[in-house]
C-alpha positions as CSV (number, residue, x, y, z in Angstrom):
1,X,101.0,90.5,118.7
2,X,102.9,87.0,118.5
3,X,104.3,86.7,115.4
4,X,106.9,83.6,114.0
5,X,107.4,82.6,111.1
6,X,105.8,80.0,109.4
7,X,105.6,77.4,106.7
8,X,102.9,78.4,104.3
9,X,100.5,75.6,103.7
10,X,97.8,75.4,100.2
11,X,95.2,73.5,99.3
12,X,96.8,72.6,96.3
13,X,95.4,69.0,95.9
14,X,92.4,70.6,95.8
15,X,92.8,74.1,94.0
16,X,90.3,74.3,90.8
17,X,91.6,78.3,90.0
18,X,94.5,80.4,90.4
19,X,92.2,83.9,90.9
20,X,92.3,85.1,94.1
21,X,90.2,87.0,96.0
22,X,89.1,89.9,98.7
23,X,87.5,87.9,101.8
24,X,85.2,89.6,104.5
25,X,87.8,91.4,107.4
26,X,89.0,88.8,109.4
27,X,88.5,89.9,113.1
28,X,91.0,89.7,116.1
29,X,93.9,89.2,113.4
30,X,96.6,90.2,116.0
31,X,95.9,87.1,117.5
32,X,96.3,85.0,114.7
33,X,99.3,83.1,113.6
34,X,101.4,85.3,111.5
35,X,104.3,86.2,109.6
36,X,105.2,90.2,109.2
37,X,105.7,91.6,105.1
38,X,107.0,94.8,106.9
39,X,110.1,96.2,105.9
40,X,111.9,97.7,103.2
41,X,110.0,97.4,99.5
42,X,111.2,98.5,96.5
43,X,109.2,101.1,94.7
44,X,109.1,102.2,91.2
45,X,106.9,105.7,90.3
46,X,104.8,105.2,87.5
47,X,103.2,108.8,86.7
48,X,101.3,107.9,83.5
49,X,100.5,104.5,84.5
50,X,102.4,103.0,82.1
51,X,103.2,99.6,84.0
52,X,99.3,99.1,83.7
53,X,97.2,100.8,80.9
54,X,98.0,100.5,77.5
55,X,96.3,101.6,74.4
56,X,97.0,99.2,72.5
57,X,95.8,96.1,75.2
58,X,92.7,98.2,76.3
59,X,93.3,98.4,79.0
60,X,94.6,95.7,81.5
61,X,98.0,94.9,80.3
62,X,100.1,94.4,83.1
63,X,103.9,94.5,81.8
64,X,107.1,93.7,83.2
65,X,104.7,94.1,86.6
66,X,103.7,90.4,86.1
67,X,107.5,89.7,87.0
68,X,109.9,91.0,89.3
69,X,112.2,91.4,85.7
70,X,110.9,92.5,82.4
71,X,110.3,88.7,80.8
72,X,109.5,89.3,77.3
73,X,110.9,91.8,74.3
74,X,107.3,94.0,74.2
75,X,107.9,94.7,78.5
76,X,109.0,97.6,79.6
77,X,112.8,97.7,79.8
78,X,113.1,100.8,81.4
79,X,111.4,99.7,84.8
80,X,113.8,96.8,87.0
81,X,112.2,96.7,90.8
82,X,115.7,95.1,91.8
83,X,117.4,98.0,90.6
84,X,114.3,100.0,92.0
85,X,115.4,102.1,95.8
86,X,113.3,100.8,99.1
87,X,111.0,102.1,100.9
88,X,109.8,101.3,104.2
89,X,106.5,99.4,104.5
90,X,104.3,100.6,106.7
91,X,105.0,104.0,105.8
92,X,104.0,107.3,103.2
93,X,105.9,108.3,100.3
94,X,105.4,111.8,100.7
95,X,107.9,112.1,104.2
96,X,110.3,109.1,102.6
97,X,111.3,110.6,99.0
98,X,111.4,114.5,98.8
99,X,110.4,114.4,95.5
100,X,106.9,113.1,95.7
101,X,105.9,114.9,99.2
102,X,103.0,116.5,97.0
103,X,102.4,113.3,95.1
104,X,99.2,111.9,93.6
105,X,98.8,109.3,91.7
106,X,100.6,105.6,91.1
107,X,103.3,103.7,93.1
108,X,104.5,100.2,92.6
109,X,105.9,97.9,95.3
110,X,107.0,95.0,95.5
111,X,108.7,92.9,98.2
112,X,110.1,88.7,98.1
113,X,109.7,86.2,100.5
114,X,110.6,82.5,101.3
115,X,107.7,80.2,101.8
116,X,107.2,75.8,102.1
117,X,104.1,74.9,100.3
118,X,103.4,71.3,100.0
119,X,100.8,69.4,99.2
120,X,99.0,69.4,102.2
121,X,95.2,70.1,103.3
122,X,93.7,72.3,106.2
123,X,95.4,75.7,106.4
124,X,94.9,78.6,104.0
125,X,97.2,82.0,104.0
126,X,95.6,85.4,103.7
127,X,97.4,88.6,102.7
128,X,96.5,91.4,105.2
129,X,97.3,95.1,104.9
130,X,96.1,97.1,108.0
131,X,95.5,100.0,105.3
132,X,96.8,101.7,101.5
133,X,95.9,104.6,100.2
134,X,93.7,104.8,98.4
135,X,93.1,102.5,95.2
136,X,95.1,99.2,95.6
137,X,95.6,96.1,93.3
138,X,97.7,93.4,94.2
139,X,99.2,90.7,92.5
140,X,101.6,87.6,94.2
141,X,103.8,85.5,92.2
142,X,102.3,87.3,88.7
143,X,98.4,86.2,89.3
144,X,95.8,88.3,90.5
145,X,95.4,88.5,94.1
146,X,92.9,91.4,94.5
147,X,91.7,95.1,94.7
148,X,90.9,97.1,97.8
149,X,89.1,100.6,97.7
150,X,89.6,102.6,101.0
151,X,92.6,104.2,102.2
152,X,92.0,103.6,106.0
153,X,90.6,100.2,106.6
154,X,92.0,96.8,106.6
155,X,91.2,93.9,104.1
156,X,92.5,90.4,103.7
157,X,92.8,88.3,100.2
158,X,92.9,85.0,100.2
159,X,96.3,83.9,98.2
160,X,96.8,80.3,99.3
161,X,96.4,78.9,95.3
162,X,98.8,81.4,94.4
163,X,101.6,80.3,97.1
164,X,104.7,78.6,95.6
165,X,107.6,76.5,97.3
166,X,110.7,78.9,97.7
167,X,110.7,82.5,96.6
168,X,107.6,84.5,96.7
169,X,106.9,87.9,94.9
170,X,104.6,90.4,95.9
171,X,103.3,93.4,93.7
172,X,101.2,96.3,95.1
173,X,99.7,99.1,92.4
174,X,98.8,101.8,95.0
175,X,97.2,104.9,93.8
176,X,96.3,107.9,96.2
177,X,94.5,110.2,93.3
178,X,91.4,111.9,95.0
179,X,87.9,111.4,92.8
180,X,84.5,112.9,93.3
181,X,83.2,110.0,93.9
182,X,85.4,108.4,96.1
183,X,85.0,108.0,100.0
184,X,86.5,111.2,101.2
185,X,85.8,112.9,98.2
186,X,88.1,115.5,96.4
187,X,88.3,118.1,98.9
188,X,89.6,117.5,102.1
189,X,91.5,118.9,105.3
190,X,94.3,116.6,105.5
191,X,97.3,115.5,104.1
192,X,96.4,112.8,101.1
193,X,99.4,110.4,102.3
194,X,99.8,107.9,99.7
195,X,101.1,104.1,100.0
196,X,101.1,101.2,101.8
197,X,100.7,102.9,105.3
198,X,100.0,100.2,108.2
199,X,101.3,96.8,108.5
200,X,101.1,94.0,105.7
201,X,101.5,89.9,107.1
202,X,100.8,86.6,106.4
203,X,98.3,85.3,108.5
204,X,97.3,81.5,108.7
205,X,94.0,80.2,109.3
206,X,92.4,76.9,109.5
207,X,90.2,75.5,106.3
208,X,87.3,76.8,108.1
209,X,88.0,79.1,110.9
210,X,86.0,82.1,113.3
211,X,85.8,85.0,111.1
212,X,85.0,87.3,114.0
213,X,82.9,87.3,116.8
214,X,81.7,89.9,119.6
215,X,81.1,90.0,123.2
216,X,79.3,92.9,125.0
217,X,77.7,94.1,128.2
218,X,73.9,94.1,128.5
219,X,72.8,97.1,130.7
220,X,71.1,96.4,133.6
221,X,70.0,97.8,136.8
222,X,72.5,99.0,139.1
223,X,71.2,96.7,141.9
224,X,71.2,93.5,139.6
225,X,73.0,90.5,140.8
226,X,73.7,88.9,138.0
227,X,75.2,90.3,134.6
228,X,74.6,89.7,131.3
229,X,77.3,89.1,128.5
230,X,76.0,88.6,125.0
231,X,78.0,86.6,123.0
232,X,77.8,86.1,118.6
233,X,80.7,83.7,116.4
234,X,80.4,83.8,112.9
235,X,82.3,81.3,110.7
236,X,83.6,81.9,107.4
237,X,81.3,79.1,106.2
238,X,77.5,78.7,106.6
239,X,78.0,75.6,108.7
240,X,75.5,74.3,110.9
241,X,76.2,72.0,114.2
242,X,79.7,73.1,114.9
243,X,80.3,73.5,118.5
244,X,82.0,77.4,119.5
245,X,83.6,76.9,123.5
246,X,84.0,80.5,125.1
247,X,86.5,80.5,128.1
248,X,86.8,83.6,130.3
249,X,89.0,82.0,133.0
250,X,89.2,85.2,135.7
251,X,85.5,84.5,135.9
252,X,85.6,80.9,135.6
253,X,83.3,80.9,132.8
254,X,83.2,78.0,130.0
255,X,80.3,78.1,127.7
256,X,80.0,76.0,124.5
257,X,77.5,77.4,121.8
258,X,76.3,75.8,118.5
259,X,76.1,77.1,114.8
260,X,73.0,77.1,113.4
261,X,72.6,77.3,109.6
262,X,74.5,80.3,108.3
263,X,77.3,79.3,111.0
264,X,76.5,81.5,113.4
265,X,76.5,80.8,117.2
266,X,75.4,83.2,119.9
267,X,74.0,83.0,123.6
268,X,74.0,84.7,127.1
269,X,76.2,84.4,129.7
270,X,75.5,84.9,133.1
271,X,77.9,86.3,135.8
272,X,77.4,87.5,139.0
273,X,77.6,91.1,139.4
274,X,80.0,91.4,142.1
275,X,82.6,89.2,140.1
276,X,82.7,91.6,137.3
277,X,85.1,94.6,137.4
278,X,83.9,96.9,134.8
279,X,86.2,98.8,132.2
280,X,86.2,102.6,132.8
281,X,88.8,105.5,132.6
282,X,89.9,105.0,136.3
283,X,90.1,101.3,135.4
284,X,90.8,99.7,132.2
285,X,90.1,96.4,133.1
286,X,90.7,93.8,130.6
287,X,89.7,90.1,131.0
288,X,91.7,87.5,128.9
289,X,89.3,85.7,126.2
290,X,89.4,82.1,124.2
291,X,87.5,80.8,121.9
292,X,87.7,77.4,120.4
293,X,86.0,76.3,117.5
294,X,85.3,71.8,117.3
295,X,83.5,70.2,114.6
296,X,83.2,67.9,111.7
297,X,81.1,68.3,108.7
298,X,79.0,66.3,106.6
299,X,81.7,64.3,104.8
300,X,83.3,63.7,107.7
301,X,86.0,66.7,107.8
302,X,88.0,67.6,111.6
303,X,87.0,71.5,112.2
304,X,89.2,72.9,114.5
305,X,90.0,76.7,115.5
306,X,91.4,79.0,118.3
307,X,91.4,82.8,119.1
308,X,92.5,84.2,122.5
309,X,91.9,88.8,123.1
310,X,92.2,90.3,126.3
311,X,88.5,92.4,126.2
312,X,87.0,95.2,128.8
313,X,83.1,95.1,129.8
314,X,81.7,98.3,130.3
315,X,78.0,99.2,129.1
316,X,77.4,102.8,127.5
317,X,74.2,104.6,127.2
318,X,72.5,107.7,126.2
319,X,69.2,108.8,128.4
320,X,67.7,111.9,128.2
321,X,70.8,114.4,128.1
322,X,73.1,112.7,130.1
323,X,75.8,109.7,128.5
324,X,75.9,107.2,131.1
325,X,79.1,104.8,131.3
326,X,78.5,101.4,133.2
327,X,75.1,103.4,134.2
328,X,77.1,106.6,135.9
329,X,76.7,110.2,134.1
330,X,80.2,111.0,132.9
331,X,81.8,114.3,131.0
332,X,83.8,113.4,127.8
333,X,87.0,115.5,128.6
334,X,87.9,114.7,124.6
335,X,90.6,116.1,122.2
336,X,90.5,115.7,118.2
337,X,93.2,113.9,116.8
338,X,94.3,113.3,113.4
339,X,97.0,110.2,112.3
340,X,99.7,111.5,112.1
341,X,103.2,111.0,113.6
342,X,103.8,113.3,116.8
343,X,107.3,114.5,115.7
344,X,108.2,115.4,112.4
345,X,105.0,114.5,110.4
346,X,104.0,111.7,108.1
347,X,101.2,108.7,108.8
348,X,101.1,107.1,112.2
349,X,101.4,104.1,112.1
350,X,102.6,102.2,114.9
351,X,102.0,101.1,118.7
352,X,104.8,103.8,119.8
353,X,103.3,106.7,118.0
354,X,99.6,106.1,119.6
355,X,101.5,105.9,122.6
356,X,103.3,109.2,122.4
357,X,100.0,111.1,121.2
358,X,97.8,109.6,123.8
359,X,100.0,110.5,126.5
360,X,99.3,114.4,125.4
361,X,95.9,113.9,125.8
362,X,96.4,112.5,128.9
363,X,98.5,115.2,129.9
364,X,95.2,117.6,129.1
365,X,93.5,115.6,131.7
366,X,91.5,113.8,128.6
367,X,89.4,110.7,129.2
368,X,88.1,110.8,125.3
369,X,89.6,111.1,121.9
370,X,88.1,111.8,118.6
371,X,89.7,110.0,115.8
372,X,89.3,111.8,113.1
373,X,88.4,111.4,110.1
374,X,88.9,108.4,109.3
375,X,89.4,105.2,111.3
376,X,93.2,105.1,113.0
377,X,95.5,101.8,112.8
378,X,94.1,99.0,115.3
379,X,97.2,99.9,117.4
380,X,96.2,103.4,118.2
381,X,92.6,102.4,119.4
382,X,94.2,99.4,121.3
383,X,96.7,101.3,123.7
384,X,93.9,103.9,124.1
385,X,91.8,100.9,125.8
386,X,94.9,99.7,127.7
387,X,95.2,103.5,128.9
388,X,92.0,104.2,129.4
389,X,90.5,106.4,126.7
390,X,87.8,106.2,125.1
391,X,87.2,106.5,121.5
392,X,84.8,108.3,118.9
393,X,85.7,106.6,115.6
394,X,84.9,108.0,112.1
395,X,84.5,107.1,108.5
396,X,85.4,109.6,106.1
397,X,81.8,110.7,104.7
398,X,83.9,114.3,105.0
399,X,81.8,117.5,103.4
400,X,80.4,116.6,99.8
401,X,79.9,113.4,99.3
402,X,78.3,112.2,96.0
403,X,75.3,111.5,98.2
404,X,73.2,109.9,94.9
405,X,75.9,107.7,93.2
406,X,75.5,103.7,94.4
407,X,79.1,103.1,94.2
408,X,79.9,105.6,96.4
409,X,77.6,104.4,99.2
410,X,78.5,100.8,98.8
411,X,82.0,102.6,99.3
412,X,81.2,104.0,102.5
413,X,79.2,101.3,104.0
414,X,81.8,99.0,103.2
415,X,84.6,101.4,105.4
416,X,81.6,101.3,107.9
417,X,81.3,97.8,108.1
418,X,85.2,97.0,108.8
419,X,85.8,99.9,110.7
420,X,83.2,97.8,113.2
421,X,84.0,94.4,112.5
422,X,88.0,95.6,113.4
423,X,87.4,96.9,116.7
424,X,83.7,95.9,118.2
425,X,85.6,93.9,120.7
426,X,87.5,97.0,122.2
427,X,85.6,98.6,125.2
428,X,86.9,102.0,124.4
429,X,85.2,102.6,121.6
430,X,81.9,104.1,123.0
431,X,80.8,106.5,119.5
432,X,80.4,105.3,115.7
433,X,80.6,108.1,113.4
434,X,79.3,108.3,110.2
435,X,80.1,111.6,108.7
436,X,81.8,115.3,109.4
437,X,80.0,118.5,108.6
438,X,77.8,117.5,105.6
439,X,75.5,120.0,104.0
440,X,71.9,119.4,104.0
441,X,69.9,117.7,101.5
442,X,67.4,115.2,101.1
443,X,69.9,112.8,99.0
444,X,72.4,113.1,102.4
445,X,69.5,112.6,104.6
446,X,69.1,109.5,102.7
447,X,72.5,108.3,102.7
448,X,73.5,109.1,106.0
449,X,70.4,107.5,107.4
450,X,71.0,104.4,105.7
451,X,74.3,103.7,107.2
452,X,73.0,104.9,110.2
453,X,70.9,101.9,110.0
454,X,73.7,99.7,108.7
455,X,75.7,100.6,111.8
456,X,72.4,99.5,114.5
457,X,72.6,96.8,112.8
458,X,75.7,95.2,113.3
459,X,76.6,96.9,116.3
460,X,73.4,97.9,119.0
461,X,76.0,98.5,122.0
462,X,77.6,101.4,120.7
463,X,76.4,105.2,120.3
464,X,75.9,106.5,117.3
465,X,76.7,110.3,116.0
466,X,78.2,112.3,113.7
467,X,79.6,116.1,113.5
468,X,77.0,118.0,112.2
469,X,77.3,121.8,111.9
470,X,75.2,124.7,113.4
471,X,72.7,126.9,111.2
472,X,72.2,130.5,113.0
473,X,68.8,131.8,113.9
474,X,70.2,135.2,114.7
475,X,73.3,137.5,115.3
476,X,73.6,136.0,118.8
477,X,71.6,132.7,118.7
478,X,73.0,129.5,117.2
479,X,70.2,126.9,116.8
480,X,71.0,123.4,115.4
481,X,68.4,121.8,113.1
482,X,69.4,118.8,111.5
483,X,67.4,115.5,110.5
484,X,70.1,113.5,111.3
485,X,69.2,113.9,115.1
486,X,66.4,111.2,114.5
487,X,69.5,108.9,113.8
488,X,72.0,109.6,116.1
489,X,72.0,108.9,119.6
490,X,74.3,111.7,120.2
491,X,74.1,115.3,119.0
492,X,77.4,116.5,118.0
493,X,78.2,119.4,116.3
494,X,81.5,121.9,115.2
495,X,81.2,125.7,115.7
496,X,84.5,128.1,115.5
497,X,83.3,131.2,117.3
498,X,86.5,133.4,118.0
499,X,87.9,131.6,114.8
500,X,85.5,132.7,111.7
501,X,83.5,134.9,114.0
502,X,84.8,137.7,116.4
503,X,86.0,135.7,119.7
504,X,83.9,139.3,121.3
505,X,80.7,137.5,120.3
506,X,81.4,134.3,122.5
507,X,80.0,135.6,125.9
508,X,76.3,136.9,124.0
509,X,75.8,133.6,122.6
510,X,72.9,131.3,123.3
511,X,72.5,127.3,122.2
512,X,69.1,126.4,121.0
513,X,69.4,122.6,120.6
514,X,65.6,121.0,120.7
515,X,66.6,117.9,120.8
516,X,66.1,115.9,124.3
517,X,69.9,114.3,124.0
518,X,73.1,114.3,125.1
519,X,75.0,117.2,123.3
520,X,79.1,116.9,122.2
521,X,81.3,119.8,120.5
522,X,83.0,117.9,118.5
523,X,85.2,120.7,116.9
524,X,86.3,124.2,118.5
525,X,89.4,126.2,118.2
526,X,91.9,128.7,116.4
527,X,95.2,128.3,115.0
528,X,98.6,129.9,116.8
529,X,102.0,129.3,115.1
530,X,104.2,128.1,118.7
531,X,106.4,130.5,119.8
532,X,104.6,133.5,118.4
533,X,103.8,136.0,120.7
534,X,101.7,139.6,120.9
535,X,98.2,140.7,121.8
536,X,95.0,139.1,122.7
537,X,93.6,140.3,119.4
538,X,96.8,139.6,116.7
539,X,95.8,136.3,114.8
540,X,98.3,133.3,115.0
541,X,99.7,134.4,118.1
542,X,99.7,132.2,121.0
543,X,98.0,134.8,122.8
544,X,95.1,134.9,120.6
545,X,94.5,131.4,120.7
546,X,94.9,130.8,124.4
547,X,91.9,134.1,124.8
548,X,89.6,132.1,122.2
549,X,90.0,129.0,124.1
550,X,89.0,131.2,127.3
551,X,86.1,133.0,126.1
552,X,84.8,129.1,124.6
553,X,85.0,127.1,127.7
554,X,83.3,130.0,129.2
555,X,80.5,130.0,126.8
556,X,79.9,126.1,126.4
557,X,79.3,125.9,129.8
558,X,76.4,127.4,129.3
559,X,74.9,124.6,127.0
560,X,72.4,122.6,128.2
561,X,73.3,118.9,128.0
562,X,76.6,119.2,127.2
563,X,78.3,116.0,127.6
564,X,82.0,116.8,126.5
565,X,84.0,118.2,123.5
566,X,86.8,117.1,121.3
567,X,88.2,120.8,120.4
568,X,90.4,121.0,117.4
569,X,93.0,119.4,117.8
570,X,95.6,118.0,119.7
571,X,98.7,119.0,117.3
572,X,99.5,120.8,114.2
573,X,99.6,118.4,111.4
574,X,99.9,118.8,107.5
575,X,97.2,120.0,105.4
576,X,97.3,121.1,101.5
577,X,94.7,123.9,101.9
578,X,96.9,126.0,104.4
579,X,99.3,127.8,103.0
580,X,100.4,130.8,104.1
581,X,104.2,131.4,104.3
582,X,105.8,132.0,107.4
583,X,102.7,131.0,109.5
584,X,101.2,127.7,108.2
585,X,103.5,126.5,105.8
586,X,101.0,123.4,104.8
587,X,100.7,122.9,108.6
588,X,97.0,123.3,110.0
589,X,97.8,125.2,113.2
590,X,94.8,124.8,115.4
591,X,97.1,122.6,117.4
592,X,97.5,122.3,121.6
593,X,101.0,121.0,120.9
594,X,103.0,122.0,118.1
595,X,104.2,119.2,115.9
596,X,107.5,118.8,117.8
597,X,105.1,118.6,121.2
598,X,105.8,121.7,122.3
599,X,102.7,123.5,124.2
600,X,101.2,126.1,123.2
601,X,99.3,128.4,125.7
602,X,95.5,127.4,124.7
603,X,96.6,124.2,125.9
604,X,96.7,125.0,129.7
605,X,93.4,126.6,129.4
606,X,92.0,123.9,128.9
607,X,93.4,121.2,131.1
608,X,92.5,123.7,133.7
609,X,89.2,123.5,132.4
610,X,88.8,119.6,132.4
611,X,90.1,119.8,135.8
612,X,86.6,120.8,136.5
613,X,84.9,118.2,135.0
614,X,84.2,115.1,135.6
């Protein structure tokens, strides 16, 4: 990303309000003009909440946290942020300060910065965090900025009004406490990092700018001469004549497009089959992308805009049994992965860390990750498309979800919604999940099929699946039935035979799966503590797990319209609900690396095994 700093133009000859608000995700951001908030915050814990409830204000006073210093005799004394440690931003609290690493609940921040704001039309500034978990309010310069629900998914306020000339304050009220209704709910299989854990800037945008557009891939026949690339721009304002000019200068394409009514333009552009080298594994082709937005409106004001990505064109398909990328049957060699560092623990984060784990999977011979279970940072997905691996991407509709309570679906259909509108420009990402072994009812049926729906209809180029789990018909029979297969386009499912079954029963087992579509194992495995050694049969032993893994490849082989797995999971990494001493230590162990990277046995078992595959 290019990033310089910037003077921070307002519309101030124009501002009517100081409250400032959450706009719809902004998409291609990285290409935007920006300034970085990363860095070193102060932080203040506040375990009762005092800086923001009161009994006596019910229940919105704010405190000294309209200030960076207590400004009045009935503030808070006790609390200074410039007396306050750092922390660093992006980043968890739970690996930086020792004493909250089992933390939940409320954090303050608050970080300074040096802006020009004169009086001067046509720009606006937006505050973007990549992601903070989980409940976030924000406030800059003492006003109201915003409030974001969703620890793993960007959002963008609008704070131009708020913008003074000189020093800038920012406040952030993050709270990571888990809820029953919350989107994942209370019980989960991962560490609940709290803060502000992916990057924070300044971006700057024109008055009236491209709030995010797509390009994609029709399928066609493999004979076709000409391609078909379907184009969609969507302004941030419903304006209607505005002219959108897409340039793809490899292919020596310029196209200009016009908004219609709700300022939205789209099209079809034609390019001859032969010009056109597809994305794939064996060749992440990327073609570099500008769009240019030229207008005026009704009372005569100059609309002006520019974006530049580099994107990949690649078509993906389910027919029958088989997944079919760019029209060719290929085998998802996958590998589950959470987000977390790949030495020493604590939230990924960065461009260097997706780097580090990717390059593990590649070492298994993976062409396929899971990202589980939650959408990962927009760098992670990135250098998997620049390495060329594709991606399942998740939303964290994780186990019991209050399937019947509005809030929470508007919750996860939001998280649904930016996890696509981030990244349905990146040709890697080939599966939209919208869940992870949910129990059966009619209310989930519901709610799962609605976003589902949501998910076809903002994005019809993409797969849709989710993890379900497997319901036995016998001792030796697994049979999935789920009425979620009438939504997915992909039948995924998790089953630990040789984990929370005897590993002996693995070569007896049949699949019954009646369902005429591709099949994925999206979770398989056992834990082994590295370095520990013994018999086939001693749990937690390297040995053990590298027999598991044996005896499962062996038996999935066997299942009809198997199209790949993602076994569980590509390292150890922190989890609350694994405790044992001496083996887990808070660490889930169903690892292929250890945390430090080390490999354990399993994991030659089954590169050996993708070896085979293709």
């Amino acid at each position: 990303m290019k990033q310089k700093i910037f003077s921070l133009f307002i519309l101030a000859a124009f501002a009517l309000t100081v409250q400032a608000k959450e706009l719809p995700l902004i998409g291609s951001v990285l290409s935007r003009e920006s300034a970085s908030l990363n860095g070193e915050w102060n932080y203040i814990v506040d375990v009762q909440e005092e800086g923001y409830y009161d009994y006596r204000m019910n229940p919105t006073r704010w405190g000294f946290f309209r200030n960076a210093k207590p400004q009045k005799p009935e503030d808070l004394i006790e609390y200074d942020f410039d007396l306050a440690p750092t922390m660093h931003i992006p980043g968890d609290w739970n690996t930086q300060d020792e004493r909250l690493f089992f933390y939940e609940g409320t954090v303050w921040f608050k970080t300074s910065f040096q802006a020009q704001v004169p009086i001067e039309g046509g720009y606006r500034t937006l505050l973007y965090f990549g992601a903070v978990n989980y409940d976030c309010r924000v406030w800059v310069n003492g006003r109201e900025a915003g409030h974001h629900e969703g620890g793993f998914t960007p959002f963008n306020l609008d704070v131009t009004d708020l913008l003074l000339s000189g020093e800038n304050v920012v406040i952030v009220k993050v709270d990571n406490k888990r809820h029953a209704d919350a989107v994942p709910t209370q019980i989960f299989d991962w560490w609940n990092y709290g803060g502000i854990t992916r990057d924070v800037m300044l971006v700057r945008v024109p008055a009236t700018y491209i709030e995010h557009f797509k390009l994609h891939l029709e399928p066609a026949d493999a004979k076709a001469r000409q391609r078909q690339i379907a184009f969609s721009a969507q302004l941030d304002k419903a304006l209607a004549s505005q002219r959108v000019t897409l340039n793809i200068p490899e292919l020596k394409i310029t196209r200009q497009f016009t908004t219609d009514a709700q300022g939205r333009a789209t099209g079809l552009v034609s390019v001859p089959s032969k010009k056109l080298s597809l994305w794939s594994p064996d060749n992440p082709k990327r073609y570099q992308v500008e769009l240019r937005l030229d207008g005026t409106t009704a009372d005569g004001t100059v609309v002006s805009d520019f974006l530049a990505d580099s994107i990949g064109f690649r078509t993906i398909e389910a027919r029958g049994k088989q997944i079919l990328l760019n029209g060719q049957p290929i085998f998802l060699r996958g590998i589950s992965i959470h987000e977390e560092k790949p030495r020493g623990g604590g939230r990924a984060n960065s461009a260097a860390d997706a780097q580090e784990l990717l390059s593990w999977a590649q070492e298994l011979g993976c062409n396929f990750v899971r990202l589980a279970h939650y959408p990962h940072n927009e760098h992670a997905v990135r250098q998997a498309e620049r390495m060329g691996i594709m991606v399942w991407s998740e939303i964290p509709c994780y186990w019991t979800i209050s399937w019947q309570n509005a809030h929470t679906y508007d919750n996860a259909q939001q998280q649904l919604t930016d996890m696509i509108r981030r990244d349905q420009n990146r040709a890697n990402v080939i599966i939209w999940s919208i869940a992870n072994e949910t129990p059966h009812s009619p209310q989930r049926d519901q709610f799962l099929g609605r976003l589902a729906q949501h998910a076809r209809s903002l994005d019809q180029s993409r797969l849709i699946s989710m993890a379900m789990e497997v319901t036995g018909a016998s001792n030796y029979k697994n049979r999935l039935h789920d009425n979620m297969h009438q939504h997915v386009d992909v039948v995924s499912f998790n089953q630990y035979i040789g984990w929370y079954r005897d590993v002996n029963d693995a070569p007896k087992m049949e699949w019954e799966i009646p369902y005429d579509k591709p099949v994925i194992v999206s979770e398989f495995g056992g834990g082994a503590r590295y370095g520990l050694h013994g018999p086939k049969n001693q749990r937690w032993t390297e040995e053990f797990q590298e027999n598991l893994y044996q005896q499962n490849v062996a038996m999935l082989d066997k299942i009809e319209g198997l199209c790949g797995t993602t076994p569980w999971i590509l390292k150890d990494f922190r989890s609350p609900r694994r405790v044992l001493n001496g083996i887990q230590d808070y660490y889930n162990r169903k690892g292929l690396f250890s945390d430090n990277g080390e490999k354990k046995k399993a994991f030659y078992v089954l590169r050996d095994w993708y070896a085979t595959k293709r």
